[in-house]
C-alpha positions as CSV (number, residue, x, y, z in Angstrom):
1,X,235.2,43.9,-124.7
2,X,235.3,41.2,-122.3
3,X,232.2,40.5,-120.4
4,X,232.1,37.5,-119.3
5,X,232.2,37.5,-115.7
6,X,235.5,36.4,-113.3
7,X,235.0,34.9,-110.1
8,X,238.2,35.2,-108.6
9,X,238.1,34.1,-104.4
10,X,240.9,37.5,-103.9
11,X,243.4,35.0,-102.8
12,X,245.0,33.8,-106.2
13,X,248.4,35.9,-107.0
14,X,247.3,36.3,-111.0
15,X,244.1,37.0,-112.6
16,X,244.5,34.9,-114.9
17,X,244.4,32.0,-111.7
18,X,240.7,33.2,-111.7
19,X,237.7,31.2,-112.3
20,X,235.4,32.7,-115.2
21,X,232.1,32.3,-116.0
22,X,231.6,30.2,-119.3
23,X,228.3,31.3,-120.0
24,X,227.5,34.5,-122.4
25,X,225.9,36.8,-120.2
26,X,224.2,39.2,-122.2
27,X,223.3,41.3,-119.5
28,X,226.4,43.0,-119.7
29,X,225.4,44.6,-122.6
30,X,228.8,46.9,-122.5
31,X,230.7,49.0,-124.5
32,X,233.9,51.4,-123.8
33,X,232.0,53.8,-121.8
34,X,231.7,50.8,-119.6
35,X,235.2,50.1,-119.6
36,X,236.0,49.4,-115.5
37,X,239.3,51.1,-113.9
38,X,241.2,50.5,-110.6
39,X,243.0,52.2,-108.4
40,X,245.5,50.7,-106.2
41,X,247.1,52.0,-102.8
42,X,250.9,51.0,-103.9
43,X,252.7,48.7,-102.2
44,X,255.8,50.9,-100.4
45,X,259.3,48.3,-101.5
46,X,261.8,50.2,-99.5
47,X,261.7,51.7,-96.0
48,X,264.0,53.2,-93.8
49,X,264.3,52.0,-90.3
50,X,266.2,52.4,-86.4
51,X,265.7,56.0,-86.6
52,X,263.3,59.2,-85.3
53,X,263.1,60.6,-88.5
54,X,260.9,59.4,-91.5
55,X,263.7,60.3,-93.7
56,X,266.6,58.4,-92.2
57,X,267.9,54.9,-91.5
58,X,269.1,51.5,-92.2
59,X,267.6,50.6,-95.6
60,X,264.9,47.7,-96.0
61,X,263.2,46.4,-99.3
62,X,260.5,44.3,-99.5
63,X,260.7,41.0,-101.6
64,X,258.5,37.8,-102.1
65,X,256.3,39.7,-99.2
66,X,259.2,40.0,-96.4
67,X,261.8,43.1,-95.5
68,X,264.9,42.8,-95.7
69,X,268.0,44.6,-96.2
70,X,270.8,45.5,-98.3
71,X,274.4,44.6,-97.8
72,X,276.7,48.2,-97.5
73,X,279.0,46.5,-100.1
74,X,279.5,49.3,-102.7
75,X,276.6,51.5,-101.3
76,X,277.4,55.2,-102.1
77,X,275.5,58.2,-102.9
78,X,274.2,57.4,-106.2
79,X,272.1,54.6,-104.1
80,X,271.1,56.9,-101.3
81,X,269.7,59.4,-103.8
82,X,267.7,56.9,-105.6
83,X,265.9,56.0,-101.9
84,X,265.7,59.3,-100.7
85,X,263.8,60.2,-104.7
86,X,261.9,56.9,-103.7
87,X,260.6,58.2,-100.4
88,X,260.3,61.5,-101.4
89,X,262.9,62.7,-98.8
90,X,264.9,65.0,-101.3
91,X,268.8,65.0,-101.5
92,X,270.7,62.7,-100.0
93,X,273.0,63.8,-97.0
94,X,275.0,61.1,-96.1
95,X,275.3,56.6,-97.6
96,X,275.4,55.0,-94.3
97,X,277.9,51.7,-93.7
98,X,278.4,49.2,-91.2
99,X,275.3,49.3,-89.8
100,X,275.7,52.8,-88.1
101,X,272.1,53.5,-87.7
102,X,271.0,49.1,-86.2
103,X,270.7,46.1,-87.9
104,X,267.4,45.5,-89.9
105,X,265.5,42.4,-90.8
106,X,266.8,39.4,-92.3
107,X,267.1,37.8,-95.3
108,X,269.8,40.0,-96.8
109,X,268.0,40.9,-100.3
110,X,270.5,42.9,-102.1
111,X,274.5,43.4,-102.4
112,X,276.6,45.5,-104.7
113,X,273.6,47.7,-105.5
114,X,274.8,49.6,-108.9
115,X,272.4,52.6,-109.3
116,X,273.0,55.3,-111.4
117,X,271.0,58.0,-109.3
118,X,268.4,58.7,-112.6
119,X,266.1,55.1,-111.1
120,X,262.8,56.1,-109.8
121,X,263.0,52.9,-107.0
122,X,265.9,50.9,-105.7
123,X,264.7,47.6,-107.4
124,X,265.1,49.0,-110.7
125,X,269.1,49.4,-110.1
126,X,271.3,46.6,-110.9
127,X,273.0,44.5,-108.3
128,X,275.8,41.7,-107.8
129,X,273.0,39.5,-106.3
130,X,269.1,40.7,-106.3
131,X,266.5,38.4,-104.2
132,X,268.7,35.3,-103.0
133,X,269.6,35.7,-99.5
134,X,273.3,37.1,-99.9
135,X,275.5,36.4,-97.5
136,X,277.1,39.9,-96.7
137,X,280.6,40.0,-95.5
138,X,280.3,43.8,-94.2
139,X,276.7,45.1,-92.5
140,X,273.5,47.0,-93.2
141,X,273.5,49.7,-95.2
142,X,271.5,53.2,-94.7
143,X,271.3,56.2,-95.5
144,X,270.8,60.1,-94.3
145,X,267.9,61.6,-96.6
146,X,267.7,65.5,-96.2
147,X,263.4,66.1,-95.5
148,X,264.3,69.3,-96.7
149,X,265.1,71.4,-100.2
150,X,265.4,74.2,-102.1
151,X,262.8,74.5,-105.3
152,X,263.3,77.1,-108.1
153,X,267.1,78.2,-108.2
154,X,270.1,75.8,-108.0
155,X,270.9,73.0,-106.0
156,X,272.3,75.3,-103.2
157,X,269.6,78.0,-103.8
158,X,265.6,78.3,-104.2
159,X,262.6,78.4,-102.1
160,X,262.8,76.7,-99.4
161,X,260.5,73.4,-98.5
162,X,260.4,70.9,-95.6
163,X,259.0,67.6,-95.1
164,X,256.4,67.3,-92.8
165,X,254.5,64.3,-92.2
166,X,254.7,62.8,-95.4
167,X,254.2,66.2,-97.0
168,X,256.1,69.0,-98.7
169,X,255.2,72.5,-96.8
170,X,256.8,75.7,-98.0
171,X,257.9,77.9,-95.4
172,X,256.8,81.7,-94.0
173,X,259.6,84.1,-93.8
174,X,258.9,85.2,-90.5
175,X,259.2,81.6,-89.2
176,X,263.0,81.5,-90.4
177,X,266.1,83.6,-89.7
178,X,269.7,83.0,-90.0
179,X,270.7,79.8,-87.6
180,X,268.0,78.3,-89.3
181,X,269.8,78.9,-92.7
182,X,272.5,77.5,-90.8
183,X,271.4,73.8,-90.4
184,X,269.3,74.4,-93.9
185,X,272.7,74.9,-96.1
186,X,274.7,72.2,-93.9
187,X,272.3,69.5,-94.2
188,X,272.0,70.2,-97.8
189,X,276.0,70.2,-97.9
190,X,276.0,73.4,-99.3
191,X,278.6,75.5,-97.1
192,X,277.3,78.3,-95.3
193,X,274.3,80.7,-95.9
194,X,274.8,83.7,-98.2
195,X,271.2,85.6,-97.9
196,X,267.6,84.7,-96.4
197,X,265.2,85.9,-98.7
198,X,261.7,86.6,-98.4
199,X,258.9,87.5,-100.4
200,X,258.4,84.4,-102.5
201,X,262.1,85.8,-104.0
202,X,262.1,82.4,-106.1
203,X,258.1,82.2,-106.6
204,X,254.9,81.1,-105.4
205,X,254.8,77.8,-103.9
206,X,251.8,75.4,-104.5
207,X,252.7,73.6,-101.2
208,X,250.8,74.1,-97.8
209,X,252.7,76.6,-95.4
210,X,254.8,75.9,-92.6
211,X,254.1,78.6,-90.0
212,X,255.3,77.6,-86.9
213,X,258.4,79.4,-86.0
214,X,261.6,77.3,-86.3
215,X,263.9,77.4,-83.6
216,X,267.6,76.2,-84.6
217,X,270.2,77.0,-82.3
218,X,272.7,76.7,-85.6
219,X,275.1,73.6,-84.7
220,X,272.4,70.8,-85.9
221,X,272.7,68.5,-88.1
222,X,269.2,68.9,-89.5
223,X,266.3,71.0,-89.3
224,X,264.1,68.5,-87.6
225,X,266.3,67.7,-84.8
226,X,265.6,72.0,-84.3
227,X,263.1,73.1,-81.8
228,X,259.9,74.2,-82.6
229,X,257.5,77.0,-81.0
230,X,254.2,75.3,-80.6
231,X,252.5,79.0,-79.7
232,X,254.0,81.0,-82.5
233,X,252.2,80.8,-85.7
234,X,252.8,83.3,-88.5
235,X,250.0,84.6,-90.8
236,X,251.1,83.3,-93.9
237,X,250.6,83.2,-97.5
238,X,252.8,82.1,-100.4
239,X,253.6,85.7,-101.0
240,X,255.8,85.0,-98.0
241,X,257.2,82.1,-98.8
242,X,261.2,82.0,-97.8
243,X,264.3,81.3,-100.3
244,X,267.5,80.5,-99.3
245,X,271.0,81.3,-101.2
246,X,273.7,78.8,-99.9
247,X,277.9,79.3,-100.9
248,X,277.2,75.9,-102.2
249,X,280.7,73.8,-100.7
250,X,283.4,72.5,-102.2
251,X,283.0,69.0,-102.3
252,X,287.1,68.3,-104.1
253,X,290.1,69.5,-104.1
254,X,293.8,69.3,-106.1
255,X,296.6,68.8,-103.1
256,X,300.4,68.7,-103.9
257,X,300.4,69.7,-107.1
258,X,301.8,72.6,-109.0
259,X,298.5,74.4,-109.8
260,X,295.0,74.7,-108.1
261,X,294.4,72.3,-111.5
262,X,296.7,69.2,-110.4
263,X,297.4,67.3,-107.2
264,X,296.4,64.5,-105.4
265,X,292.5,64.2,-105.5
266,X,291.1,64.3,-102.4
267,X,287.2,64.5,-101.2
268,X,284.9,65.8,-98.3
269,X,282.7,63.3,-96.8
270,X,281.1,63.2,-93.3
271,X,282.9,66.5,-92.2
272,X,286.2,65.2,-93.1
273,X,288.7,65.2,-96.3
274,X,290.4,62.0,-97.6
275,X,291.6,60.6,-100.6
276,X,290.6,58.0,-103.5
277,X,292.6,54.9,-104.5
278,X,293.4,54.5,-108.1
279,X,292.2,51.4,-108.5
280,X,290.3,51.8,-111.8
281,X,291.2,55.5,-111.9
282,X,291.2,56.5,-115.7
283,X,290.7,59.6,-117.8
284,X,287.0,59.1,-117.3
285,X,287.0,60.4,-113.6
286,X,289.6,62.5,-114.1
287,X,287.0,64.2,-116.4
288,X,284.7,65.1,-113.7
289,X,287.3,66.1,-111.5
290,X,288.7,68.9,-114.0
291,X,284.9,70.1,-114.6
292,X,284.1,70.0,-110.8
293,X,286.7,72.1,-110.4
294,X,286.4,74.4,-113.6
295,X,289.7,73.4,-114.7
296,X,289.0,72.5,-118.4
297,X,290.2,69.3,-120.0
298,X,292.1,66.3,-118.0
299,X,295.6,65.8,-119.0
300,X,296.5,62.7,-117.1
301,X,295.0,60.3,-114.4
302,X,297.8,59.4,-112.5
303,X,298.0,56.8,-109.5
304,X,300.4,55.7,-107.2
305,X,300.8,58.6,-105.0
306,X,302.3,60.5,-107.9
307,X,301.5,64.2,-105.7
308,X,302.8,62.7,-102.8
309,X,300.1,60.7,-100.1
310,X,297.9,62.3,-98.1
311,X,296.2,61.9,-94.6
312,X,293.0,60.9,-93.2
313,X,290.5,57.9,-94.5
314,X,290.9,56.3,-98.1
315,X,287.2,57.3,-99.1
316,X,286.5,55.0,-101.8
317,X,288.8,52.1,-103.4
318,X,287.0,52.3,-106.8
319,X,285.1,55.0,-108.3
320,X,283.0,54.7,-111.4
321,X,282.1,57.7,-113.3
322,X,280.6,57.8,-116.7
323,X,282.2,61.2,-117.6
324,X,279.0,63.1,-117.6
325,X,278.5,63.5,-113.9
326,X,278.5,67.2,-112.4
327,X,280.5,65.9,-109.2
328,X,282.6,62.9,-108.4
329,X,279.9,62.4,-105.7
330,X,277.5,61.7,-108.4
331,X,280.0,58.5,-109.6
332,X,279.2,55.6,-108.3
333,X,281.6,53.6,-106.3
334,X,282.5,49.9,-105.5
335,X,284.6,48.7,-102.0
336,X,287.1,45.3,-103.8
337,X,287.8,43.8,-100.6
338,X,290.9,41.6,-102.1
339,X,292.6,45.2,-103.2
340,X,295.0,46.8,-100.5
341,X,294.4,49.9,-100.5
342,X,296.3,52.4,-98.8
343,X,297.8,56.3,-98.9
344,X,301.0,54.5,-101.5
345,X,297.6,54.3,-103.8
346,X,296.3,57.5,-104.0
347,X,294.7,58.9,-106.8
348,X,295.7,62.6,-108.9
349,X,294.8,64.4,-111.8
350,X,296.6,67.0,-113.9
351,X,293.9,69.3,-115.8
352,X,294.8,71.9,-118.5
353,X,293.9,75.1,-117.2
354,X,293.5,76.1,-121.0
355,X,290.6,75.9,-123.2
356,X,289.9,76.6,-126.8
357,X,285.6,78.1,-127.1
358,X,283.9,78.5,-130.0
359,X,285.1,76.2,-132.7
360,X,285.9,72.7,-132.1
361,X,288.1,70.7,-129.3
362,X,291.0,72.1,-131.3
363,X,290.3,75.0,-132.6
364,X,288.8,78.3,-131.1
365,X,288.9,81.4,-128.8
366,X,292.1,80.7,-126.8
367,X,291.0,81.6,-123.0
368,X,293.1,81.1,-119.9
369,X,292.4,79.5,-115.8
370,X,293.7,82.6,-113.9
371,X,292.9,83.3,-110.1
372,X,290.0,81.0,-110.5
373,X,288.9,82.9,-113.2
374,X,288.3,82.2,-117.2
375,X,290.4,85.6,-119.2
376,X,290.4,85.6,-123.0
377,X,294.3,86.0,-124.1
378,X,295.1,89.5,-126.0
379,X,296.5,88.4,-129.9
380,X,300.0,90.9,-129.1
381,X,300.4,88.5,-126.0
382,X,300.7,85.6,-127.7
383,X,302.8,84.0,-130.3
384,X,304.0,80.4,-132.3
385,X,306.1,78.9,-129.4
386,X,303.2,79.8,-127.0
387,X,301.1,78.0,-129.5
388,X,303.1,75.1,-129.3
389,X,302.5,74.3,-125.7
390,X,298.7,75.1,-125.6
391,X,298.1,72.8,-128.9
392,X,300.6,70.1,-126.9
393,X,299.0,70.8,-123.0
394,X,295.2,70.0,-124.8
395,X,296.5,66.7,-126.5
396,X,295.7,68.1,-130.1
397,X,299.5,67.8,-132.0
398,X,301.0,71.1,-133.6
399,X,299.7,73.8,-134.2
400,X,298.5,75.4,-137.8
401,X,297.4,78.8,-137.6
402,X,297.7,81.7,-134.5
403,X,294.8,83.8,-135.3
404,X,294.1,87.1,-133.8
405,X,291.2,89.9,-134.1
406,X,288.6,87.7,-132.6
407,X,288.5,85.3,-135.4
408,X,286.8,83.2,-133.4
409,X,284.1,86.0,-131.9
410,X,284.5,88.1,-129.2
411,X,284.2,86.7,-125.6
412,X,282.8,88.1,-122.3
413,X,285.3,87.3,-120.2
414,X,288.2,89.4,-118.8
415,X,291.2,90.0,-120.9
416,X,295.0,88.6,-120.1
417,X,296.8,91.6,-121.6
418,X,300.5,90.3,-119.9
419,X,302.8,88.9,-122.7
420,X,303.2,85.5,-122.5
421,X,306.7,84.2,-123.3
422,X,306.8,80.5,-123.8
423,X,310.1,78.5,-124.8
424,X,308.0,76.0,-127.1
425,X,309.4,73.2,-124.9
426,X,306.8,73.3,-121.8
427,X,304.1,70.9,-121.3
428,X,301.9,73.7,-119.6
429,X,301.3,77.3,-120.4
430,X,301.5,78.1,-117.0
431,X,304.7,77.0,-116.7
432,X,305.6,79.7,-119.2
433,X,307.5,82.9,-118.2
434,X,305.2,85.9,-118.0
435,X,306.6,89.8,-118.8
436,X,304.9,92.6,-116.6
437,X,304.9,94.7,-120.1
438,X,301.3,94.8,-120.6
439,X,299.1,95.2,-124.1
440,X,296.3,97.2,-124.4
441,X,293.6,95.7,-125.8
442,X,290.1,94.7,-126.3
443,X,287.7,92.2,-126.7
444,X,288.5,93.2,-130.5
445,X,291.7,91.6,-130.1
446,X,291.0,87.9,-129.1
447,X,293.5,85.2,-129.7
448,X,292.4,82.0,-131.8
449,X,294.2,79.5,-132.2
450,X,294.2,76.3,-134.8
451,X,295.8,73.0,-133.8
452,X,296.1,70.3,-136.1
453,X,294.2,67.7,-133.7
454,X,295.9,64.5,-132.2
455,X,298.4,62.9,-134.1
456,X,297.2,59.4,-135.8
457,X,299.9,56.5,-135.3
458,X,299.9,55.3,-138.7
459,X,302.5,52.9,-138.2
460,X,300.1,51.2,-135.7
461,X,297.5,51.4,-138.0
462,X,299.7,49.6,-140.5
463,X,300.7,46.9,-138.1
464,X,296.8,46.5,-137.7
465,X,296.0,45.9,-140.7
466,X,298.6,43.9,-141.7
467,X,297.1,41.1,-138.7
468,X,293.9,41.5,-140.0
């Protein structure tokens, strides 16, 4: 225990700047249960600014006890999500450039902010420079928190909370209809609504209730910018609380290509869709591009306009994804201002469309992308040259064994009962010829399929260790 006593003045920066007193002061006659605690209001490092709305505007962090703000170099989602967590202000609608919403303070704190989206606070993301007054060759950045979400479903789908002074208020069904859904799913950039539910469909909140009726006409941007009936007040209780069910959007697509599963790769953002540059444009964001889309593994990551270029704005000149993000809005990005980039740079994928479940990445229950739709493959449907060009589309060499009767268990999906009559020379199975003669069969009678797994250059290998 420490007892003796400190005499700080309150103006010193560290305790340990304190004066103490050197005497023993036996008075204190303490022990743990005298152990003294503290609670502290929290300094608030990051505000938003220039706008109406608490969860809106040009970003400002405070440092060395001044705001300032951060340079839109690089800024993309992943940041905005990390304020809007920060403030409380849920999703992130839209990552704000070239000062759209004012100017804020000065000094210029941050630049190239490199967040991952899992930081609690915007300081604890890395940066190009953090705390020298950068000198920032673009503007202020900003951001477009939502102030509202959905709690207990998906991230297009739950009960539905807003953001009212600070706090989180579930709302009463009878307060919200269907233009209110309206602006709910678009400011949550979820596409359109599919059902307003009542009766607490996705549980009990533990919020306060938001009773007053809302008002939206349907073409705002955001639920607070709706009007609101002062008179109206429901009687309300989290038995009534509302839910929401949203079509959840499509936030990328596959243009030019010969499949929904390849093409050009282009995304929506700000109501509009345009295209990435392939600078940096590897296997890695291809990845998430193929999973986005449900389109199983990525074949290639191809540049240079290979699907042809498209129109509108070059979204983002450099994209960095991991290759476990959901979305390729959840990848961060970077803006290299000595790279021209242009529509002659546009990005593309090619994704297999054909997936092996159940054993390994080579090896299991053959199933096929149709209509949008996963089907298992019948075992009469499918034979040794159609083998060939699934084992080659997946990257994993030749193929060993064609195995039928569910060897690799029985799936729930639909079945693909048309025989399938590759050549053995296509780099796709889709590009394979299909007969109308249909099988009959059942989940009994699911393809497997064993391929012998990428080939190993030995002869590289060889030349390796032959420098070594």
């Amino acid at each position: 225990m420490w007892t003796q006593e400190i005499q700080c003045r309150g103006n010193e920066s560290q305790i340990n700047m304190c004066p103490t007193s050197y005497r023993f002061t036996p008075k204190y006659n303490c022990s743990h249960k005298n152990s003294v605690g503290l609670l502290c209001a929290e300094i608030i490092h990051v505000r938003l600014v220039n706008s109406s709305g608490p969860c809106s505007g040009t970003v400002e962090i405070l440092h060395r006890g001044q705001w300032g703000t951060v340079c839109d170099n690089g800024w993309d989602l992943a940041d905005a999500a990390v304020v809007c967590r920060e403030l409380d202000c849920g999703e992130p609608v839209d990552a704000l450039t070239d000062a759209q919403i004012g100017l804020g303070s000065e000094p210029i704190w941050m630049s190239n902010a490199m967040c991952t989206r899992s930081e609690s606070t915007l300081k604890k993301c890395g940066s190009i420079t953090w705390g020298f007054q950068s000198v920032c060759q673009s503007k202020n950045a900003g951001v477009m928190c939502s102030g509202v979400r959905l709690v207990g479903g998906s991230r297009c789908s739950g009960r539905l909370e807003i953001l009212h002074n600070w706090t989180w208020m579930s709302v009463c069904d009878a307060a919200f209809d269907q233009q209110d859904a309206e602006v709910v799913c678009r400011e949550l950039d979820c596409g359109a609504p599919v059902q307003v539910l009542g009766a607490a469909a996705f549980g009990k909140g533990d919020a306060q209730m938001w009773t007053q009726e809302i008002q939206c006409r349907g073409n705002e941007s955001q639920i607070h910018l709706c009007p609101i009936s002062q008179s109206h007040k429901s009687n309300c209780s989290h038995d009534n609380d509302v839910g929401l069910v949203c079509a959840d959007r499509v936030n990328v697509r596959l243009v030019g290509g010969h499949s929904r599963c390849a093409g050009r790769v282009e995304i929506h953002h700000r109501g509009q869709w345009g295209t990435v540059c392939d600078a940096g444009w590897d296997m890695t964001e291809a990845a998430v591009v193929c999973r986005e889309l449900d389109c199983g593994e990525p074949l290639d990551a191809l540049g240079d306009a290979y699907f042809g270029q498209g129109l509108g704005p070059v979204w983002t000149n450099r994209i960095i994804c991991t290759g476990s993000e959901n979305t390729l809005k959840n990848c961060g990005s970077v803006r290299l201002y000595d790279y021209d980039c242009n529509h002659h740079r546009d990005a593309g994928v090619i994704c297999s469309g054909v997936r092996l479940v159940g054993g390994s990445r080579c090896s299991g229950r053959l199933e096929m992308l149709h209509d949008q739709t996963w089907m298992s493959v019948c075992d009469t449907a499918f034979d040794q040259q159609d083998a060939e060009v699934v084992c080659r589309e997946l990257d994993c060499g030749a193929p060993v064994q064609v195995l039928g009767a569910a060897a690799f268990g029985k799936g729930d999906t639909q079945m693909w009962t048309q025989e399938i009559q590759c050549r053995g020379n296509e780099s796709q199975i889709h590009l394979c010829a299909k007969s109308s003669q249909k099988h009959n069969c059942s989940h009994d009678d699911h393809q497997a399929l064993l391929c012998a797994g990428k080939k190993i250059n030995m002869k590289a290998i060889s030349s390796i260790t032959r420098i070594i």
